[in-house]
N, CA and C of each residue as an Amber inpcrd file, in Angstrom:
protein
   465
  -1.8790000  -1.9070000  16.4240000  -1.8330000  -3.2660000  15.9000000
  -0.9770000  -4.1160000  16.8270000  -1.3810000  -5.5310000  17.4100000
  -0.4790000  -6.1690000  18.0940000   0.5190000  -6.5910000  17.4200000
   1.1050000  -6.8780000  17.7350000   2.6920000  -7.2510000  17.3400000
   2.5100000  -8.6800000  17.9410000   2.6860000  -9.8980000  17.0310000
   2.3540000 -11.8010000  17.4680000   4.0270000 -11.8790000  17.6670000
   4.2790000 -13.0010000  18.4850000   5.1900000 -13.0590000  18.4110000
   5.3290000 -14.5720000  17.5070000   6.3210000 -14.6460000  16.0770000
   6.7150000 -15.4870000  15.0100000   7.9940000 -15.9770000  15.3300000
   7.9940000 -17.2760000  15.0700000   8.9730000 -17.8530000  15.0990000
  10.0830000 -18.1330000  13.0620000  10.7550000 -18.8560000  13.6760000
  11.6020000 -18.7890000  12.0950000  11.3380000 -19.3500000  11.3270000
  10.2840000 -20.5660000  11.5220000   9.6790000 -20.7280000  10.9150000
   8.3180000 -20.2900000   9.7780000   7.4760000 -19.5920000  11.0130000
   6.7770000 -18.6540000  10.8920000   7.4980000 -17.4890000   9.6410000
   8.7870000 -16.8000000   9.9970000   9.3470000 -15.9430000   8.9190000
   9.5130000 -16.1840000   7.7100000  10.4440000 -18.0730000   7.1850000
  10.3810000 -18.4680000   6.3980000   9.3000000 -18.5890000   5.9170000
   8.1840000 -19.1080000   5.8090000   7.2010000 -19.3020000   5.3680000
   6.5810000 -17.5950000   4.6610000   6.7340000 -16.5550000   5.6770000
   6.1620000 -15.2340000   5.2240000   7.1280000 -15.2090000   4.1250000
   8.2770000 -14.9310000   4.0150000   9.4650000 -14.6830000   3.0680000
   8.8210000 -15.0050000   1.9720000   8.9080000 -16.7650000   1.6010000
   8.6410000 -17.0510000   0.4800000   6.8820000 -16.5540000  -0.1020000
   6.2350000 -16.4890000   1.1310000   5.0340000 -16.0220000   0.2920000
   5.0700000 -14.7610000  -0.1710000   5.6150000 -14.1750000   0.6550000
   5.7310000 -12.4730000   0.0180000   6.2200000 -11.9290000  -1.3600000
   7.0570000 -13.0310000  -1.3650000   7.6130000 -13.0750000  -3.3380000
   6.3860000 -13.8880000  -4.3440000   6.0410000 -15.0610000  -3.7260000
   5.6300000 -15.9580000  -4.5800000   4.3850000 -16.4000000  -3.8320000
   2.9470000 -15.6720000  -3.7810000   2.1490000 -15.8580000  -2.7950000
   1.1070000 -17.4230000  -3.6390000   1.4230000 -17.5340000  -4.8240000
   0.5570000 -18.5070000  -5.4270000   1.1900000 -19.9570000  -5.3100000
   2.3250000 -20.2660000  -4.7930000   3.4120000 -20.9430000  -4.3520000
   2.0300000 -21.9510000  -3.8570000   2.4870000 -23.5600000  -4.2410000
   2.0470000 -24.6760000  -3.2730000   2.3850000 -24.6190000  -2.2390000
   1.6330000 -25.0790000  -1.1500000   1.4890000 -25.6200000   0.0640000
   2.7050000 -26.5560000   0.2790000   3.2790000 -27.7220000  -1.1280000
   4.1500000 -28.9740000  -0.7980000   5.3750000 -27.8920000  -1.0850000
   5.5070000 -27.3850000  -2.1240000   6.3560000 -26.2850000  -2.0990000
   6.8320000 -25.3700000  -0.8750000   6.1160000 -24.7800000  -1.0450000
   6.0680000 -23.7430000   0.4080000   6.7420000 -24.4620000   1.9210000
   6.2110000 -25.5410000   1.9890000   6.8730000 -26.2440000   3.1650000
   8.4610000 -27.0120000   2.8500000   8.5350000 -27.2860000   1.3880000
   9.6060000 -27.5480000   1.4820000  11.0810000 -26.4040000   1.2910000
  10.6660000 -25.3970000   0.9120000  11.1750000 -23.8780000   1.0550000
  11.3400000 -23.5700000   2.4490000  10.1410000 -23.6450000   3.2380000
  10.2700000 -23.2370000   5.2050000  10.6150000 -24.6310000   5.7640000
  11.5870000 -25.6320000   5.2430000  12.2270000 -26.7360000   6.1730000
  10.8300000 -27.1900000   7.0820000   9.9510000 -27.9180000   6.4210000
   8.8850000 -28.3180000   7.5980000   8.0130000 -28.7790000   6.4640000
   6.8250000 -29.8450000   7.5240000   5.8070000 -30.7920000   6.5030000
   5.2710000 -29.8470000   6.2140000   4.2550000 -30.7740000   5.2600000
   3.2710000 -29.5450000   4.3130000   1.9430000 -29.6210000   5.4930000
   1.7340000 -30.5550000   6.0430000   0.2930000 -30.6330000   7.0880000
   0.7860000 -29.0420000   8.1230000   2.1790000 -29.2880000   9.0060000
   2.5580000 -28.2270000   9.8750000   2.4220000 -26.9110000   8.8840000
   2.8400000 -26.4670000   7.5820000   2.8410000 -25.6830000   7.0460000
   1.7590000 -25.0080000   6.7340000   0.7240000 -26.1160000   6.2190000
  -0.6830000 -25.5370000   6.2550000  -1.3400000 -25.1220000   7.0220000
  -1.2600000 -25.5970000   8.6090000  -1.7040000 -24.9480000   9.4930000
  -0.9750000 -23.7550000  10.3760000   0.2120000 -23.3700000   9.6290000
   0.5990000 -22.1570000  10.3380000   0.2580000 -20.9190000   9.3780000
  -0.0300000 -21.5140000   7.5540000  -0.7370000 -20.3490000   6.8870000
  -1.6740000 -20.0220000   7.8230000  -2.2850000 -20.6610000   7.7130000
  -3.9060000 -21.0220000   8.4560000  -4.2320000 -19.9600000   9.6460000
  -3.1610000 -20.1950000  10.4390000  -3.0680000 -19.2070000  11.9630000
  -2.3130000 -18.0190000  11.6400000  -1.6450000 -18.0870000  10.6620000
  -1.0960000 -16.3210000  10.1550000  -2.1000000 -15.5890000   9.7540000
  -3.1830000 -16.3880000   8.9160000  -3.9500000 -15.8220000   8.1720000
  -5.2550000 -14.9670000   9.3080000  -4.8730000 -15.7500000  10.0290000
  -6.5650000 -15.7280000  10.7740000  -6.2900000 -14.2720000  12.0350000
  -4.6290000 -14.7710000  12.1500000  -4.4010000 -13.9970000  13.3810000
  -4.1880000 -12.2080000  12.5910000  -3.8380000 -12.2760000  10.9590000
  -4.1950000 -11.1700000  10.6400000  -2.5630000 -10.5680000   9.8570000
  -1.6540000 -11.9280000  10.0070000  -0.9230000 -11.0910000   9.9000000
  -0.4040000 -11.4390000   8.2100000  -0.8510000 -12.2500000   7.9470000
  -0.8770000 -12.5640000   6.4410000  -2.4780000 -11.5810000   6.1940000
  -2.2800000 -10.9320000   5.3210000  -3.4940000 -10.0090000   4.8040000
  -3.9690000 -10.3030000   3.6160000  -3.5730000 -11.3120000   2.6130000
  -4.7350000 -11.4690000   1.5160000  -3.4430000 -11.9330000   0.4470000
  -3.6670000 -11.9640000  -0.2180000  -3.1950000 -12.7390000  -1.7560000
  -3.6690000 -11.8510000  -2.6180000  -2.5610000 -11.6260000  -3.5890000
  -2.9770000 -10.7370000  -4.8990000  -1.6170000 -10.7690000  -6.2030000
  -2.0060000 -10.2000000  -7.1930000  -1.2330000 -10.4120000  -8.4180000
  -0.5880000  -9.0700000  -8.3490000   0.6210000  -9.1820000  -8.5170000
   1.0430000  -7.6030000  -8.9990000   1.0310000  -7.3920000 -10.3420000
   0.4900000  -6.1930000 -10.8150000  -0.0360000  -5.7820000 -12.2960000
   1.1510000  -4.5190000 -12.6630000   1.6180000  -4.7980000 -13.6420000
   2.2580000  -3.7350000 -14.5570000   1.6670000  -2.8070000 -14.3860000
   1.7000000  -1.8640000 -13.7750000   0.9790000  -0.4430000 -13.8880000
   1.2510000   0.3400000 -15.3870000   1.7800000   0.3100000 -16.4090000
   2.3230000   0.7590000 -17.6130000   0.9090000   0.2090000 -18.5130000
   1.3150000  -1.4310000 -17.9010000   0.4150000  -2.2590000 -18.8060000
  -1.5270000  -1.8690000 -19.1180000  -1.9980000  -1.6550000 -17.8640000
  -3.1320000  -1.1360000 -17.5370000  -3.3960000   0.2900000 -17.7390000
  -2.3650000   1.2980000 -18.2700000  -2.5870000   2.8340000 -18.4760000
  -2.6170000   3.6620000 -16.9790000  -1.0160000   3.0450000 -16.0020000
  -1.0680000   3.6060000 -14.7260000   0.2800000   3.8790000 -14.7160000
   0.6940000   4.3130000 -15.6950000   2.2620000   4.9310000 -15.8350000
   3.0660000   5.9790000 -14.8980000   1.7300000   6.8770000 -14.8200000
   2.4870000   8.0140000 -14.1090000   2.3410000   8.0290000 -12.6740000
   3.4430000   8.2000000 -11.6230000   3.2970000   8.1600000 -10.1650000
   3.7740000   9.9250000  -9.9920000   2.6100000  10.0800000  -9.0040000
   2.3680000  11.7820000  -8.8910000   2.4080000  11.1580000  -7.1970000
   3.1330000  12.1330000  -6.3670000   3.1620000  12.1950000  -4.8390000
   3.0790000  13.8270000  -4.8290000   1.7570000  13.3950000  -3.7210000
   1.4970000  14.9980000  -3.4990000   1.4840000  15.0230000  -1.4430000
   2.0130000  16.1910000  -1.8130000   2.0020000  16.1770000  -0.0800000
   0.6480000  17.5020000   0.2990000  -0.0010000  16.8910000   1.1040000
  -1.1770000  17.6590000   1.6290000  -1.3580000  18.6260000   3.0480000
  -1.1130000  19.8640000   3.0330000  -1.6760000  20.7320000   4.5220000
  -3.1540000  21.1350000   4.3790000  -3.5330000  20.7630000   6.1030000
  -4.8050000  21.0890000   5.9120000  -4.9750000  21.9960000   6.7200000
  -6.1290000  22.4870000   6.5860000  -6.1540000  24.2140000   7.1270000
  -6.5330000  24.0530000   8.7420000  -7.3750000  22.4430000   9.2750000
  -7.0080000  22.5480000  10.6160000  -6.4280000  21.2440000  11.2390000
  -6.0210000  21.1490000  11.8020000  -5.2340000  19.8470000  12.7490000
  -6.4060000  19.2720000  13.7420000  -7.4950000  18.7590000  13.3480000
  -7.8210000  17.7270000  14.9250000  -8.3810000  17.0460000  14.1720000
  -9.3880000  16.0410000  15.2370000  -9.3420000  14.8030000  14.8330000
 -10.4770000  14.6000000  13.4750000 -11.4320000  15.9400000  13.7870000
 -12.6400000  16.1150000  12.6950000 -11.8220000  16.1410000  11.3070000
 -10.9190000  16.9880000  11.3420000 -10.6330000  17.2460000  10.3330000
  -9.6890000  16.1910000   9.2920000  -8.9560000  15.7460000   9.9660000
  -8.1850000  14.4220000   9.9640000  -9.5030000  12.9340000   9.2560000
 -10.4810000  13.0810000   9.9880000 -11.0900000  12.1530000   9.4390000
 -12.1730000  12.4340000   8.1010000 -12.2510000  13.6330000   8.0590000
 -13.0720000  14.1680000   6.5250000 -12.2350000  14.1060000   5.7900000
 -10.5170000  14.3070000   5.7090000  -9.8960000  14.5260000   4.1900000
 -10.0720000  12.6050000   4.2580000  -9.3030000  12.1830000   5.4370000
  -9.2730000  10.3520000   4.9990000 -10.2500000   9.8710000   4.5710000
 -11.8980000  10.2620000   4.6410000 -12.7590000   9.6830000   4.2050000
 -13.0050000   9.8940000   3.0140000 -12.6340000  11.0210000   2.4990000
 -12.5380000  11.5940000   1.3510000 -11.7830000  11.4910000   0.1640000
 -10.7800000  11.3730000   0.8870000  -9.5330000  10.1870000  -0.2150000
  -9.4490000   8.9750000  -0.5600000  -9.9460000   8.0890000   0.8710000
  -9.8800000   6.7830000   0.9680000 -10.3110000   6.0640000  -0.4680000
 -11.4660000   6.2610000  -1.3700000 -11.6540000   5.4820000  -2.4780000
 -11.7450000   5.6440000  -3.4850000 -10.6040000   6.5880000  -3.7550000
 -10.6560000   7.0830000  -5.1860000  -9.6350000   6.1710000  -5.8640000
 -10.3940000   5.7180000  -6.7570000  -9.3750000   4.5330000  -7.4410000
  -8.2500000   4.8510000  -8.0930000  -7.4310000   6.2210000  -8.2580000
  -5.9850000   6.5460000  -8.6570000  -5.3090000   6.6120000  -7.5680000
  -5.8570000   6.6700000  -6.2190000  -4.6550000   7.1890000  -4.9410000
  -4.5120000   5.5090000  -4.5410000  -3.2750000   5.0300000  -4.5970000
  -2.7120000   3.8450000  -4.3330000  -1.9830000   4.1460000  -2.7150000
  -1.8240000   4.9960000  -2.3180000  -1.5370000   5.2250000  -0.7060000
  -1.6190000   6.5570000  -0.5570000  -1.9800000   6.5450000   0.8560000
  -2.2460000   7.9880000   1.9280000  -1.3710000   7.1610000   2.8930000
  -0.6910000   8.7530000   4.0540000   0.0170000   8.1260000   4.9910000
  -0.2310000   9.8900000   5.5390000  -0.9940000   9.8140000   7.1280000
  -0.6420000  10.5490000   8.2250000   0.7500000  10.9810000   7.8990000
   1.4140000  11.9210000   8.2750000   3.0390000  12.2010000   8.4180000
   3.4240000  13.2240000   8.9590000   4.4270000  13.3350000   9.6500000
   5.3760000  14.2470000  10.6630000   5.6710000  15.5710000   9.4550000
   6.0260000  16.5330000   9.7500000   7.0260000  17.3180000   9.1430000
   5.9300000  18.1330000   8.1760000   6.6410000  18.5600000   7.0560000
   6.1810000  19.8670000   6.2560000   4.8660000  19.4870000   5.6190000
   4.3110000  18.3200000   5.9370000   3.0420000  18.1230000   5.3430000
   2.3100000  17.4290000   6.1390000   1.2720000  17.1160000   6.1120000
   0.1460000  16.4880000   7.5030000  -0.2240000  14.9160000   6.6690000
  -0.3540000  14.9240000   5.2480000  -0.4210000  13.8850000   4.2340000
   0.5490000  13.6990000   3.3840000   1.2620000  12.3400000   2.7840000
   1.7710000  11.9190000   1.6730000   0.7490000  11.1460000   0.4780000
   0.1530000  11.4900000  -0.5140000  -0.6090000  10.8590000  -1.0110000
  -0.1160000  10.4700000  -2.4390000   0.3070000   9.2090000  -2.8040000
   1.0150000   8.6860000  -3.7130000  -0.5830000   8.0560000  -4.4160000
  -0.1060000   8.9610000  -6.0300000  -1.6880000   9.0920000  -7.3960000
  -0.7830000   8.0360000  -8.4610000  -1.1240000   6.9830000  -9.3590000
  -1.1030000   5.9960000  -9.9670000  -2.1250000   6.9840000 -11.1830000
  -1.8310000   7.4550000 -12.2570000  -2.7260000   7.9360000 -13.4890000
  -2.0800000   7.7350000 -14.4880000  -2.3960000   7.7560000 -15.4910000
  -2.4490000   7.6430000 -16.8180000  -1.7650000   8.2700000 -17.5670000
  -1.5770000   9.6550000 -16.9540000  -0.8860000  10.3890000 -17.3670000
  -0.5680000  12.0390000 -16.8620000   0.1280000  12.8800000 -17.1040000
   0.2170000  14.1570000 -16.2720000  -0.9270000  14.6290000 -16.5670000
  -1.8800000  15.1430000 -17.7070000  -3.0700000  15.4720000 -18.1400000
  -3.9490000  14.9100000 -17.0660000  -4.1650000  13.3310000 -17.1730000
  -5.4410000  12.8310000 -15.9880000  -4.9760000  13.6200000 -14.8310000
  -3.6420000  13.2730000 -14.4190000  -3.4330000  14.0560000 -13.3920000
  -4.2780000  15.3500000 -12.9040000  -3.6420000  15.9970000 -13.7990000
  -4.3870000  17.2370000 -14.0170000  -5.9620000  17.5400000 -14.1770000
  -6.5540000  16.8300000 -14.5070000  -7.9710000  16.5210000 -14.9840000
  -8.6080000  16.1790000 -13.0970000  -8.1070000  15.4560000 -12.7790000
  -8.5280000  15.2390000 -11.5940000  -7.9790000  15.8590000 -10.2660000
  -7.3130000  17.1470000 -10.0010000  -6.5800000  17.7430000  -9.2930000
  -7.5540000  18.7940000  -9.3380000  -7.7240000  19.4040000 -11.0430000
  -9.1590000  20.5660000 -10.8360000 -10.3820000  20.2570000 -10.5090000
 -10.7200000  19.0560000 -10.9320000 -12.3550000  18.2910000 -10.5600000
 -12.3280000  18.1900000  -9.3910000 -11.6290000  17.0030000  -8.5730000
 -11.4030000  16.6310000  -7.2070000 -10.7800000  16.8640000  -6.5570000
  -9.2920000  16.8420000  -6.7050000  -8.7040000  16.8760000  -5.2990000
  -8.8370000  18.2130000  -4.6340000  -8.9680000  19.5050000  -5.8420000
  -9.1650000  20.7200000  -4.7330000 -10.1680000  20.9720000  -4.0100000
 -11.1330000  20.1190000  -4.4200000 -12.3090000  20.4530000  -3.4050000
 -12.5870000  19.5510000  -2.3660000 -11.6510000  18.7600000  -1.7540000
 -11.4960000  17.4980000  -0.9460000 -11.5310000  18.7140000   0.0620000
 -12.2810000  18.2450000   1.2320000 -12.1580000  18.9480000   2.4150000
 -11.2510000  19.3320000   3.3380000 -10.6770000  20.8720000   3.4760000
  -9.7830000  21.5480000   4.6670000  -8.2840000  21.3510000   4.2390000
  -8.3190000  21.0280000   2.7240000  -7.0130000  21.4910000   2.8910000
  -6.7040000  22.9270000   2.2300000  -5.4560000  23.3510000   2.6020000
  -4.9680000  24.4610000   2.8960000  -4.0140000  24.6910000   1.7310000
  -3.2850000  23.7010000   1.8940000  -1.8320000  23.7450000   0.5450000
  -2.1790000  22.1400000  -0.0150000  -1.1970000  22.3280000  -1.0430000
  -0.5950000  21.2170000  -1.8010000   0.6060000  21.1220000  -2.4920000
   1.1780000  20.0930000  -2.3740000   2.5430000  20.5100000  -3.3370000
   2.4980000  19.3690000  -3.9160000   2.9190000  19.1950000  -5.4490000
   2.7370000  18.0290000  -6.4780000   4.2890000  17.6030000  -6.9930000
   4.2950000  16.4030000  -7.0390000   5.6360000  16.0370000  -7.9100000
   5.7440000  14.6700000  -8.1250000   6.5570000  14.9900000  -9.6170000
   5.8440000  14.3170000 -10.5530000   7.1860000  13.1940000 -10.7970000
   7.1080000  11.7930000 -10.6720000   8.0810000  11.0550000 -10.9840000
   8.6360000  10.8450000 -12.6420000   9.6880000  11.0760000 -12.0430000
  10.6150000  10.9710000 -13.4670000  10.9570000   9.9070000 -13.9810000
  11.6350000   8.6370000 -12.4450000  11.9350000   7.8410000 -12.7000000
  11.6130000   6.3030000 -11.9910000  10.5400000   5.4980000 -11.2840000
  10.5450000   4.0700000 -10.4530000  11.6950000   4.4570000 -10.3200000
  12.7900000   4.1010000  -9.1980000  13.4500000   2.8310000  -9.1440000
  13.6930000   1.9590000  -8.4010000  12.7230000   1.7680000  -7.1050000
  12.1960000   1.0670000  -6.6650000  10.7440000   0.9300000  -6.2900000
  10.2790000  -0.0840000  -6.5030000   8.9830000  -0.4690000  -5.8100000
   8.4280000  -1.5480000  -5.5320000   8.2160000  -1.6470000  -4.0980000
   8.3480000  -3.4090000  -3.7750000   7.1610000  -3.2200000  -3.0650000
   6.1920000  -4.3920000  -3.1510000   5.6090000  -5.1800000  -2.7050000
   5.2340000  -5.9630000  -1.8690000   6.7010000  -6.1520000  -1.1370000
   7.1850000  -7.2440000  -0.0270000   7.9580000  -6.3440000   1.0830000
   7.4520000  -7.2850000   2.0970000   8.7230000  -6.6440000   2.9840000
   9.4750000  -8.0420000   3.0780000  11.3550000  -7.0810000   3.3230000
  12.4800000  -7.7940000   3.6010000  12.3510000  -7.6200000   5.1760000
  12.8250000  -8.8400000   5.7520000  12.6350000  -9.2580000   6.7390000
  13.5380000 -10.3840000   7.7850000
């Protein structure tokens, strides 16, 4: 991914959207010290150049029946690039896995599950995830407690 180079303006402007992405335009510029015309057109070129990625609501996960956060770390039985791209294709759209991440160290995957409950959990660990392609191990664990989870990056 290129790396743009942003000015402080540019930052201010990300800042406040990153908290408050439904924020006015007259707002927004008067938050990043600058008109609302200059303001609109640097959304405009964040947006385009890629580095603003989309607008969205954050949802209570409790509220919707997505209480439980399960992180499972994944080994797969081979390391190259075939194999690497069958489990990702394979994970990629299952609507409980809220992130996958490549990773260094005792596991090849981090895959953070959003369910309903330890049961769904469970319900979908014997259906699906064991038969997801080449992996080898798994290790499951089960959150006790949030106490953080952000949305935004500080910056």
């Amino acid at each position: 991914m290129k790396q743009f180079d942003i000015d402080e303006i540019d930052k201010r402007i990300l800042r406040v959207l990153s908290v408050d992405g439904r924020i006015s335009i007259t707002d927004l510029a008067r938050q990043a010290a600058t008109s609302t015309a200059t303001c609109f057109r640097r959304v405009q070129r964040l947006t385009e150049d890629g580095i603003i990625t989309g607008f969205r609501a954050d949802i209570c996960p409790a509220s919707v029946g997505r209480s439980a956060v399960i992180v499972m770390g994944v080994c797969l039985d081979r390391l190259n690039k075939l194999a690497f791209a069958e489990f990702e294709a394979a994970i990629r759209d299952h609507p409980l896995v809220i992130s996958c991440h490549l990773v260094s160290g005792e596991f090849d995957y981090l895959v953070t599950i959003r369910a309903s409950s330890i049961d769904e959990f469970n319900a979908i660990y014997g259906d699906w995830l064991v038969s997801l392609p080449g992996i080898r191990m798994t290790r499951t664990f089960f959150s006790m407690k949030e106490v953080v989870q952000r949305t935004y990056l500080h910056f």
